[in-house]
PyMOL Python script that loads the backbone (N, CA, C, O; Angstrom):
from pymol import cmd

cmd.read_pdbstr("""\
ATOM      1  N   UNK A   1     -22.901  -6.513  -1.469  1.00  0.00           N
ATOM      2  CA  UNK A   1     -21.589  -6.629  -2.061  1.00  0.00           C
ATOM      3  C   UNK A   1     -21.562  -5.787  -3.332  1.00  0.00           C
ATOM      4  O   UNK A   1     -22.511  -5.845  -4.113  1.00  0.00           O
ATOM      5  N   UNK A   2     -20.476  -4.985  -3.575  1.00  0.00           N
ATOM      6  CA  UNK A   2     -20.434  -4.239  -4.675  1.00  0.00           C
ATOM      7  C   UNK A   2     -19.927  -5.216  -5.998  1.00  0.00           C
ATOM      8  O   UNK A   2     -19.068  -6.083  -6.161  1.00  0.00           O
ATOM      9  N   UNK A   3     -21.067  -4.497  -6.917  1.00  0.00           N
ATOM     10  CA  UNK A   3     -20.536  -5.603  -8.205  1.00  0.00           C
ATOM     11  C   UNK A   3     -19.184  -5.612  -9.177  1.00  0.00           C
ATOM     12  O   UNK A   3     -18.819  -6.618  -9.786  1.00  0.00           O
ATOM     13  N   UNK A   4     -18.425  -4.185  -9.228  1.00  0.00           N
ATOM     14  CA  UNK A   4     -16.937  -4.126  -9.448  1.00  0.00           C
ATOM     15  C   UNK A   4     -17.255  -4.588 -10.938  1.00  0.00           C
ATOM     16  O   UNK A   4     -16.963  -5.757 -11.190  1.00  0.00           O
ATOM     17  N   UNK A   5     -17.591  -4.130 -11.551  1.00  0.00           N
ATOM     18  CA  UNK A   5     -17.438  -4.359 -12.766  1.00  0.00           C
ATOM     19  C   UNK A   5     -16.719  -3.469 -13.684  1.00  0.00           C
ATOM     20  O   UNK A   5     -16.496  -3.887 -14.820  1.00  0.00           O
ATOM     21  N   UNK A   6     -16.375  -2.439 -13.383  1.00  0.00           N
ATOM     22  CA  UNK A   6     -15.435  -2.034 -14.090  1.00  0.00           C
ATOM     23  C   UNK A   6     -14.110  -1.976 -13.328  1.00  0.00           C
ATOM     24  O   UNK A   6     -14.113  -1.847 -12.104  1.00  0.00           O
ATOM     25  N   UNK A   7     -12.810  -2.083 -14.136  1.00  0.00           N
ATOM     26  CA  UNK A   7     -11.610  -1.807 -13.532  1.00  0.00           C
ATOM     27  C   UNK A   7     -10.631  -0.580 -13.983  1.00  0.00           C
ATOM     28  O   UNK A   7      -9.476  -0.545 -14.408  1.00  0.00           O
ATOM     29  N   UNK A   8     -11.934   0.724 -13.606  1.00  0.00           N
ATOM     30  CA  UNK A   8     -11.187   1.574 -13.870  1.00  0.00           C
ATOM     31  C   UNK A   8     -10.661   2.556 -12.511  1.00  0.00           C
ATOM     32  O   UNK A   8     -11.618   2.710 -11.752  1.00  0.00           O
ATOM     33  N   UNK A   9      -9.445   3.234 -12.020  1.00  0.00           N
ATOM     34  CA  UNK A   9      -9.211   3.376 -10.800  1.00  0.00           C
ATOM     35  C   UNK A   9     -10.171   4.052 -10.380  1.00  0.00           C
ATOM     36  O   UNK A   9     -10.906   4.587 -11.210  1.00  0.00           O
ATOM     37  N   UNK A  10     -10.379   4.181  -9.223  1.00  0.00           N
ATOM     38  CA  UNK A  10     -11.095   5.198  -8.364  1.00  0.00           C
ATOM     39  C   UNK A  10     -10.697   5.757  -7.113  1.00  0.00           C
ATOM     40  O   UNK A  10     -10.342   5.087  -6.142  1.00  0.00           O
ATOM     41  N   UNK A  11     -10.792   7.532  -7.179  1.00  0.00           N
ATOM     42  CA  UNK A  11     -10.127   7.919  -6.138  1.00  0.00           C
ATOM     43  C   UNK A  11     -10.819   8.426  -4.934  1.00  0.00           C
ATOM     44  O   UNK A  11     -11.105   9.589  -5.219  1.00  0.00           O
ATOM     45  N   UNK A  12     -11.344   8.106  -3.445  1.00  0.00           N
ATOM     46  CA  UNK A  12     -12.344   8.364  -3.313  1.00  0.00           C
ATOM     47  C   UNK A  12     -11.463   9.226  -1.663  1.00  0.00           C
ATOM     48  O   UNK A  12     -10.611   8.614  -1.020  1.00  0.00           O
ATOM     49  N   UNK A  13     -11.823  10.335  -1.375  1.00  0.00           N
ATOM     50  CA  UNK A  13     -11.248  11.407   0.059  1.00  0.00           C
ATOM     51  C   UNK A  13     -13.004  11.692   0.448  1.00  0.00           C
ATOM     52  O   UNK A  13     -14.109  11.637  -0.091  1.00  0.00           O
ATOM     53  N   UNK A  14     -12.468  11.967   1.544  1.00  0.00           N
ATOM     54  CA  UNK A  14     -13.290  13.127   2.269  1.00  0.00           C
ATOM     55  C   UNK A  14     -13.065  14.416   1.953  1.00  0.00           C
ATOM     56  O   UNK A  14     -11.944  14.907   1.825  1.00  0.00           O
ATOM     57  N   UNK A  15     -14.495  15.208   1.769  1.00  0.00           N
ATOM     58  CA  UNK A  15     -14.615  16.861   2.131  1.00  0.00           C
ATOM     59  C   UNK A  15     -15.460  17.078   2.663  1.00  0.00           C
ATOM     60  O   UNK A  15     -16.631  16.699   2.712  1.00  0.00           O
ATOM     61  N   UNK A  16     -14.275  18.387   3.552  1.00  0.00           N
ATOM     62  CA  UNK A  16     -15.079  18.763   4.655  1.00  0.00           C
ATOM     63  C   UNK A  16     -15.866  19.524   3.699  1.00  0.00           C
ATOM     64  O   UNK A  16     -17.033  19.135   3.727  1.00  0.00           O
ATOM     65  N   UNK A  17     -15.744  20.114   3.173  1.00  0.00           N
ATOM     66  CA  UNK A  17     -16.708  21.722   2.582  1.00  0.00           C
ATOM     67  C   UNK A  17     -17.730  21.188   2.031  1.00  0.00           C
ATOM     68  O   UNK A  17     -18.565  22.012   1.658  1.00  0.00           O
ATOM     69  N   UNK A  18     -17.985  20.068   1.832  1.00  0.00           N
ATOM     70  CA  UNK A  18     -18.649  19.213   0.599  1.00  0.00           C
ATOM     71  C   UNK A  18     -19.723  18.222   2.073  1.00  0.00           C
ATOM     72  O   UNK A  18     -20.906  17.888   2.127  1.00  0.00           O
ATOM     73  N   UNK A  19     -18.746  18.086   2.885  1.00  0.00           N
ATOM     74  CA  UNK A  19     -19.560  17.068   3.932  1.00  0.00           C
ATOM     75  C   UNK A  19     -19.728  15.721   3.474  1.00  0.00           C
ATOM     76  O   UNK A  19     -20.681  14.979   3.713  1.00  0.00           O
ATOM     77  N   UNK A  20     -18.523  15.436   2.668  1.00  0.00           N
ATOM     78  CA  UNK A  20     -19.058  14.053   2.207  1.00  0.00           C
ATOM     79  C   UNK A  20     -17.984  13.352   1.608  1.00  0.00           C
ATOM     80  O   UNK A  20     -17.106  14.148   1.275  1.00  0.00           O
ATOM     81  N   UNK A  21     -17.729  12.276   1.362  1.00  0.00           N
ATOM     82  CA  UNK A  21     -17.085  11.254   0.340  1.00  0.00           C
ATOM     83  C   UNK A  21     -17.227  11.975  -0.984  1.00  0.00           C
ATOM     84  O   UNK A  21     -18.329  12.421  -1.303  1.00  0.00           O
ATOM     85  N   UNK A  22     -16.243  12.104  -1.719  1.00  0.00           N
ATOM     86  CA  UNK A  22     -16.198  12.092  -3.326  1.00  0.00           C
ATOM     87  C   UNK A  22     -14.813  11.127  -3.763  1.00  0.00           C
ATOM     88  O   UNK A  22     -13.698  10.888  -3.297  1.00  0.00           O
ATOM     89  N   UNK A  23     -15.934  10.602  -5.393  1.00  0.00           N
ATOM     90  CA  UNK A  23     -14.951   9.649  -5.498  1.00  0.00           C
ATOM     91  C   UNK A  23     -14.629  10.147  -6.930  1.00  0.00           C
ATOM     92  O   UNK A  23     -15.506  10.576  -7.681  1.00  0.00           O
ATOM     93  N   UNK A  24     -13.130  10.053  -7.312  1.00  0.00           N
ATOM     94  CA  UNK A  24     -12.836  10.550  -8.782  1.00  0.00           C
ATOM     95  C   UNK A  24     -12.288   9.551  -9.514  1.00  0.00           C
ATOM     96  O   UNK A  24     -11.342   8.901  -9.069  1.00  0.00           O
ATOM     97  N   UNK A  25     -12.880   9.294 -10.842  1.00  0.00           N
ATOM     98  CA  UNK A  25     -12.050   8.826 -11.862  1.00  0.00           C
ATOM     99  C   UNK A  25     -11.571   9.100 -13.044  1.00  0.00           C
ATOM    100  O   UNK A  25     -12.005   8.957 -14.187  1.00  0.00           O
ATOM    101  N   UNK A  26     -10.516   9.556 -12.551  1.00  0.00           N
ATOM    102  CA  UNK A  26      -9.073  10.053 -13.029  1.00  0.00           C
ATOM    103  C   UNK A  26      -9.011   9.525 -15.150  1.00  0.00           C
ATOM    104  O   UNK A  26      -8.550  10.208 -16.065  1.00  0.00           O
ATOM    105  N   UNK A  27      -9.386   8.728 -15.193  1.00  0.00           N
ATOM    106  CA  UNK A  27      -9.069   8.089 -16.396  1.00  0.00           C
ATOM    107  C   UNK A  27     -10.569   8.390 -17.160  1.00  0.00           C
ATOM    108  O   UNK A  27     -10.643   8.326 -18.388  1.00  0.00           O
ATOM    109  N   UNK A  28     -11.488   8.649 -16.508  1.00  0.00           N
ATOM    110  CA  UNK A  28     -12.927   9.181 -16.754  1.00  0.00           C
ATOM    111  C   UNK A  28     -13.205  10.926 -17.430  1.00  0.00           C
ATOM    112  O   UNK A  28     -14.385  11.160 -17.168  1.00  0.00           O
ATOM    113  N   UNK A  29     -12.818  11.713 -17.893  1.00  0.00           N
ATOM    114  CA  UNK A  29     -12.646  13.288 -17.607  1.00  0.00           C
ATOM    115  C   UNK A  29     -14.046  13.337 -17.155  1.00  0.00           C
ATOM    116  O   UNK A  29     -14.991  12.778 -17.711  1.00  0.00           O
ATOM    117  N   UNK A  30     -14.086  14.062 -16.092  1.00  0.00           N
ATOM    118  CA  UNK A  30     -15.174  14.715 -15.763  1.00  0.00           C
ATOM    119  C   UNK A  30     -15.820  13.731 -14.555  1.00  0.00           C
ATOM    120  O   UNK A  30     -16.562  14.289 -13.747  1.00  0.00           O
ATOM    121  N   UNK A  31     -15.575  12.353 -14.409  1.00  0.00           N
ATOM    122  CA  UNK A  31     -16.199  11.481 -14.022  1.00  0.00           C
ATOM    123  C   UNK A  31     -16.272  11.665 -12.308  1.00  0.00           C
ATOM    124  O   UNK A  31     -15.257  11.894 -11.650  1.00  0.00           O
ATOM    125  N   UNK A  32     -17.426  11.549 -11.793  1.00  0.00           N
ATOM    126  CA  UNK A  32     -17.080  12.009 -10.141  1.00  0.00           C
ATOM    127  C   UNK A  32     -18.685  12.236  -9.627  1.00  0.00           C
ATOM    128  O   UNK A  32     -19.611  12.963  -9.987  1.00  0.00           O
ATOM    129  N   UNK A  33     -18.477  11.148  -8.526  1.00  0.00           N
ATOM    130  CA  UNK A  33     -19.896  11.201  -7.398  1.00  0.00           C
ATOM    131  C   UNK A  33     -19.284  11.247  -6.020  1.00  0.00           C
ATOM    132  O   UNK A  33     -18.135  10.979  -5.667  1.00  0.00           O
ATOM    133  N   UNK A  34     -20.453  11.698  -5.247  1.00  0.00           N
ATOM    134  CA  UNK A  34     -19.905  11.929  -3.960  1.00  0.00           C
ATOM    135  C   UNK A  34     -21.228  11.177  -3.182  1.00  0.00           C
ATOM    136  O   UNK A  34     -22.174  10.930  -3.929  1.00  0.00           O
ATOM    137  N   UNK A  35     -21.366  10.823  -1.862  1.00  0.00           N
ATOM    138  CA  UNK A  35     -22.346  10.361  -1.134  1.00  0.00           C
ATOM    139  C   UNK A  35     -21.616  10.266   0.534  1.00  0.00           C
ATOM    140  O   UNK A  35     -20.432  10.232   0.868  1.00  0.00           O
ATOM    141  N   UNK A  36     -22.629  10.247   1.192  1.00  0.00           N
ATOM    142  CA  UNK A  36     -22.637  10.314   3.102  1.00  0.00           C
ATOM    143  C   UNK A  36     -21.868   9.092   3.247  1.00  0.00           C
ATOM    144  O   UNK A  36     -20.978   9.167   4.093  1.00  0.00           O
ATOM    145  N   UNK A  37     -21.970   8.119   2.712  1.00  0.00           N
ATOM    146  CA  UNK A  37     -20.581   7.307   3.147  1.00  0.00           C
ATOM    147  C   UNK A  37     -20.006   6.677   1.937  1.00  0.00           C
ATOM    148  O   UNK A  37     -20.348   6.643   0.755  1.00  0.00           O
ATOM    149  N   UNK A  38     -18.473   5.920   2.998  1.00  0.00           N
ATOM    150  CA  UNK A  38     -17.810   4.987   1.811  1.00  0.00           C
ATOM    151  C   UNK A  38     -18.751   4.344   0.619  1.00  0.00           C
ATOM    152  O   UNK A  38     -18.803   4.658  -0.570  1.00  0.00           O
ATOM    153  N   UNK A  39     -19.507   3.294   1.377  1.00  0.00           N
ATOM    154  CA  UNK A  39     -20.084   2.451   0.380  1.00  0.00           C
ATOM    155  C   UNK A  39     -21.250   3.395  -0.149  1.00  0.00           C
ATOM    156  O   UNK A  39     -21.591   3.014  -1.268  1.00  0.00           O
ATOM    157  N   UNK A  40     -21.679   4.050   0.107  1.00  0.00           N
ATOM    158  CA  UNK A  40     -22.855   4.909  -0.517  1.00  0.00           C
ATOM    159  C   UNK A  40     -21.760   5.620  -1.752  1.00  0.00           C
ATOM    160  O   UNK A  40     -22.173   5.776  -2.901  1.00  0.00           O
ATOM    161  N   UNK A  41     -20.404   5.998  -1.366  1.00  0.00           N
ATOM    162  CA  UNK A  41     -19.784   6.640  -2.525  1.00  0.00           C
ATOM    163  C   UNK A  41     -19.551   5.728  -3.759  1.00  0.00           C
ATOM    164  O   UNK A  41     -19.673   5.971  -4.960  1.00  0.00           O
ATOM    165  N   UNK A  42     -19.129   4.450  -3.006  1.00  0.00           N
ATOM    166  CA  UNK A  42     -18.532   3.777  -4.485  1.00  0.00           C
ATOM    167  C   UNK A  42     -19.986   3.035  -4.831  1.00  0.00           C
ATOM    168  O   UNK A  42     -19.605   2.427  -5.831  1.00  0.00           O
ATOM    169  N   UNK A  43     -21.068   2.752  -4.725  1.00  0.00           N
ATOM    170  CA  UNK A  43     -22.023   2.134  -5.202  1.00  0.00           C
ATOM    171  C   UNK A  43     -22.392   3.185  -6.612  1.00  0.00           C
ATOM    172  O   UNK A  43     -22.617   2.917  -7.792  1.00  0.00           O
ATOM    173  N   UNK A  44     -22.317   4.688  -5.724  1.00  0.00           N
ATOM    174  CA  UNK A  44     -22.842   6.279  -6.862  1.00  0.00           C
ATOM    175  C   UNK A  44     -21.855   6.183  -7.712  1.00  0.00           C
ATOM    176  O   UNK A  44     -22.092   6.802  -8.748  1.00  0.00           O
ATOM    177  N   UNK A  45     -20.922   5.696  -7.692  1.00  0.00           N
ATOM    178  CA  UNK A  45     -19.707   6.267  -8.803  1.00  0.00           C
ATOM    179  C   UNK A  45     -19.632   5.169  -9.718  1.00  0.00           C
ATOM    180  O   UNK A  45     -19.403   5.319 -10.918  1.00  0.00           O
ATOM    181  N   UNK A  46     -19.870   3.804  -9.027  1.00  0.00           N
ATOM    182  CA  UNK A  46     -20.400   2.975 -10.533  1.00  0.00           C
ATOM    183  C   UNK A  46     -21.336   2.735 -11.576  1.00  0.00           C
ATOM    184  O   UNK A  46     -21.303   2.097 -12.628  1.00  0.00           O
ATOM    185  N   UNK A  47     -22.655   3.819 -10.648  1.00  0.00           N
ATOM    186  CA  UNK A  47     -23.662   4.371 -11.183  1.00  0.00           C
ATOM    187  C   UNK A  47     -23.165   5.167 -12.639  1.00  0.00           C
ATOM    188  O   UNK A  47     -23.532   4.986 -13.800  1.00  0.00           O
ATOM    189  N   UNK A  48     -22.142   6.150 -12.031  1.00  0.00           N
ATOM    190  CA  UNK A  48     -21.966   7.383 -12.172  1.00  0.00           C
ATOM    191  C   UNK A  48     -20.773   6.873 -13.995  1.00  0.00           C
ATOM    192  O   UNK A  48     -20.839   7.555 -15.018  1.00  0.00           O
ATOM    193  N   UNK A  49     -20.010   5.798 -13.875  1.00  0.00           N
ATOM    194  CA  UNK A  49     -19.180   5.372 -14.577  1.00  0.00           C
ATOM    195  C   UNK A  49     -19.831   4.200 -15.528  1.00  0.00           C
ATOM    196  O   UNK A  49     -18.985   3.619 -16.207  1.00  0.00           O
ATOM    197  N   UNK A  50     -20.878   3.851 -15.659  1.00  0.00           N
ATOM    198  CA  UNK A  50     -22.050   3.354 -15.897  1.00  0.00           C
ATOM    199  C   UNK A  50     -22.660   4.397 -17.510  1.00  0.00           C
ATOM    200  O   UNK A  50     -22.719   4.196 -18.723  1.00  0.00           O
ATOM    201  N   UNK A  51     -22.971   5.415 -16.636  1.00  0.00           N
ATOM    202  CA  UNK A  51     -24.001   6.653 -17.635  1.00  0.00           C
ATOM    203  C   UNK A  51     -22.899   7.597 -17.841  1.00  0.00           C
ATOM    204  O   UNK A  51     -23.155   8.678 -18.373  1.00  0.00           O
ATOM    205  N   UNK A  52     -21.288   7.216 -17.355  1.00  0.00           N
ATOM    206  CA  UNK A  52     -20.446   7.840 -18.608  1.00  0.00           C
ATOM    207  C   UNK A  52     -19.848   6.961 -19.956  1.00  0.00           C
ATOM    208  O   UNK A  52     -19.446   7.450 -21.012  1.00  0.00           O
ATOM    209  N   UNK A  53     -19.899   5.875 -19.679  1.00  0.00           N
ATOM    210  CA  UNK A  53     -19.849   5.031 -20.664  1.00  0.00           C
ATOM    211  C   UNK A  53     -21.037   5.210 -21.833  1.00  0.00           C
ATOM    212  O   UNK A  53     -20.934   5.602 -22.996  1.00  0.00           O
ATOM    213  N   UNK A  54     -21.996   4.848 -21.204  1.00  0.00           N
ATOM    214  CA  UNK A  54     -23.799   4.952 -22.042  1.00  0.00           C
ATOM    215  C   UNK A  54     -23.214   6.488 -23.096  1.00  0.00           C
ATOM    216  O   UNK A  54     -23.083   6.580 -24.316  1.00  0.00           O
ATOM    217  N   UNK A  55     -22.973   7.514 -21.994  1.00  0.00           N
ATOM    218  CA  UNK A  55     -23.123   8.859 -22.973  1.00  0.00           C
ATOM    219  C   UNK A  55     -21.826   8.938 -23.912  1.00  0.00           C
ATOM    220  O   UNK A  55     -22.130   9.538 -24.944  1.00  0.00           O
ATOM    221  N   UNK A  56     -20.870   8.651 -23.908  1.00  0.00           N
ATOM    222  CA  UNK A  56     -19.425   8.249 -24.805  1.00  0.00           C
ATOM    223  C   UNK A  56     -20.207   7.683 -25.693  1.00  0.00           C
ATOM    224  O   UNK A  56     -20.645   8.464 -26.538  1.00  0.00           O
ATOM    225  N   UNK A  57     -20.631   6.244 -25.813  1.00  0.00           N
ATOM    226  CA  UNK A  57     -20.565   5.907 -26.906  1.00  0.00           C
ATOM    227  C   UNK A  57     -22.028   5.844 -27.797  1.00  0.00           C
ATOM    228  O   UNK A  57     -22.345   5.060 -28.692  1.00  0.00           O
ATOM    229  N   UNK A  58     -22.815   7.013 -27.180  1.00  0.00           N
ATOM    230  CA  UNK A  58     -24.135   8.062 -27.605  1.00  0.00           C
ATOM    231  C   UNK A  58     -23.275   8.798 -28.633  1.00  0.00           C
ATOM    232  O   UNK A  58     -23.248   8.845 -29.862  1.00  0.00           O
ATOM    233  N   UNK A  59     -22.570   9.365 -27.614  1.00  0.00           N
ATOM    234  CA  UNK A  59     -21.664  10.450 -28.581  1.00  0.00           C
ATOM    235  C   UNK A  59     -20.535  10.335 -29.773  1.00  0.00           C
ATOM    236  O   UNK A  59     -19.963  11.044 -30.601  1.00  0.00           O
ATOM    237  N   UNK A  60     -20.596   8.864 -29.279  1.00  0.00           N
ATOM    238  CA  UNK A  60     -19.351   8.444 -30.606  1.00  0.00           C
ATOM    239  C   UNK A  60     -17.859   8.323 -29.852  1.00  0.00           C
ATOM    240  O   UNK A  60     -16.828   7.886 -30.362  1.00  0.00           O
ATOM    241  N   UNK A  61     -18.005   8.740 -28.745  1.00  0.00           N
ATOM    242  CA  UNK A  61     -16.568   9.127 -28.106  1.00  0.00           C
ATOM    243  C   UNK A  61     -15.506   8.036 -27.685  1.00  0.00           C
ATOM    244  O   UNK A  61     -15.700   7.449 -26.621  1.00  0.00           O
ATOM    245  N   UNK A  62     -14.727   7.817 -28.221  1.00  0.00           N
ATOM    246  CA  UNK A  62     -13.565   7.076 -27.760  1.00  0.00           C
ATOM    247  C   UNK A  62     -13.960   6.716 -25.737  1.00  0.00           C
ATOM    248  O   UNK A  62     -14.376   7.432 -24.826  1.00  0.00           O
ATOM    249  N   UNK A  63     -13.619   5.537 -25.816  1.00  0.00           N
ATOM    250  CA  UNK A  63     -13.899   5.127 -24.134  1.00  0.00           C
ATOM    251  C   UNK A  63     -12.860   3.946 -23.518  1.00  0.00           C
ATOM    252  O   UNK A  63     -12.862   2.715 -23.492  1.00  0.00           O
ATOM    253  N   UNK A  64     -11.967   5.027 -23.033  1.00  0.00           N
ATOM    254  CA  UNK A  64     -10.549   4.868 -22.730  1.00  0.00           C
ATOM    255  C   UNK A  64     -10.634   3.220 -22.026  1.00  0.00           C
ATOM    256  O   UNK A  64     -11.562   2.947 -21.266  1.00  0.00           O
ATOM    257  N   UNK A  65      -9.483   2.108 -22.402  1.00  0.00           N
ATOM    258  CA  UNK A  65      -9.522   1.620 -21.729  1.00  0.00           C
ATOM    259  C   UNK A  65      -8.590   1.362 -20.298  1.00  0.00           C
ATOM    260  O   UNK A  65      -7.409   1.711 -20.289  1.00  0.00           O
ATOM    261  N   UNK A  66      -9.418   0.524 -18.726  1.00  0.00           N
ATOM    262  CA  UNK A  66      -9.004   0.761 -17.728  1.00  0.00           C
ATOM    263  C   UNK A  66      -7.713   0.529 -17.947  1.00  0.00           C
ATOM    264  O   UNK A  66      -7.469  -0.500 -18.577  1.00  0.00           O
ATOM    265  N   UNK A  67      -6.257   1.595 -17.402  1.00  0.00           N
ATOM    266  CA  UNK A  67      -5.077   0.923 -16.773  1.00  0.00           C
ATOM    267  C   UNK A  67      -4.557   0.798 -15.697  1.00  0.00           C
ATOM    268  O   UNK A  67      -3.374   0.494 -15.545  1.00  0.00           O
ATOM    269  N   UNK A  68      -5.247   0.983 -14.925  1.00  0.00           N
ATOM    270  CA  UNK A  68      -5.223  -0.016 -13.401  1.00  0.00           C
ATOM    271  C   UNK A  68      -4.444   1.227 -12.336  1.00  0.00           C
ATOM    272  O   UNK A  68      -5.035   2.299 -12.464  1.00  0.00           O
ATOM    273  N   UNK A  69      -3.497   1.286 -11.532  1.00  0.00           N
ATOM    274  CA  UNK A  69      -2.434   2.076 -11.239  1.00  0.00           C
ATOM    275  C   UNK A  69      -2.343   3.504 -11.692  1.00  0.00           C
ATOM    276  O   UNK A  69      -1.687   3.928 -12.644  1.00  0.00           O
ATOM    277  N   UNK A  70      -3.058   4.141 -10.911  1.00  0.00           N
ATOM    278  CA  UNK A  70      -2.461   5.832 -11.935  1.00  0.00           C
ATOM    279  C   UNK A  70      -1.295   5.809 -11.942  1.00  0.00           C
ATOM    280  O   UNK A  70      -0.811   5.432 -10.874  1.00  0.00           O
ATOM    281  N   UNK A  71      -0.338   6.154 -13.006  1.00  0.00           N
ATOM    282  CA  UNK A  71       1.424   6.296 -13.434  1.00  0.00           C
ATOM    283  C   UNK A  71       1.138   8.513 -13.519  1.00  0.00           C
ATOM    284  O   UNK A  71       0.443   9.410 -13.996  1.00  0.00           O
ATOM    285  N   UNK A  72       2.406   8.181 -12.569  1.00  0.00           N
ATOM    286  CA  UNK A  72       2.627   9.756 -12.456  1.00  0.00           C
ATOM    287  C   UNK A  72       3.889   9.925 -12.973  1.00  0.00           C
ATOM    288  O   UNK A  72       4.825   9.213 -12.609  1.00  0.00           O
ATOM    289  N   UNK A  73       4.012  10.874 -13.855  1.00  0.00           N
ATOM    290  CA  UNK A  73       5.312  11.722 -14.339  1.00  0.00           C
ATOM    291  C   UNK A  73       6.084  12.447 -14.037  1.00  0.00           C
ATOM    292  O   UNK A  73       6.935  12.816 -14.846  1.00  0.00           O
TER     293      UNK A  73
END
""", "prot")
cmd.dss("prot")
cmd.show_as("cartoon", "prot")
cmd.util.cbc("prot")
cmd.orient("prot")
């Protein structure tokens, strides 16, 4: 069972060119893992949203909080 501990969105497609799941978070800059399947993707990307948090606040960096719903303009 995935532990879901953060509630920040996640956007996760297939690529073909890539051969794989990638998952993006949008509210993350930069933030993004990919893996051979669904659950192999979102297990890497909480990894992945995990050691972007750790390095933000290494760096001092503001660490947006989740708002649920991407809102488009």
């Amino acid at each position: 069972m995935t532990k879901n501990k953060h509630k920040y969105e996640i956007i996760i497609y297939w690529s073909e060119e890539d051969n794989s799941y990638i998952a993006e978070v949008p509210e993350l800059a930069g933030c993004m893992a990919d893996g051979q399947t669904y659950s192999e993707t979102v297990s890497n990307v909480e990894t992945i949203i995990d050691e972007w948090i750790e390095t933000a606040k290494a760096l001092g960096r503001a660490i947006p909080k989740p708002k649920g719903k991407l809102s488009y303009s």
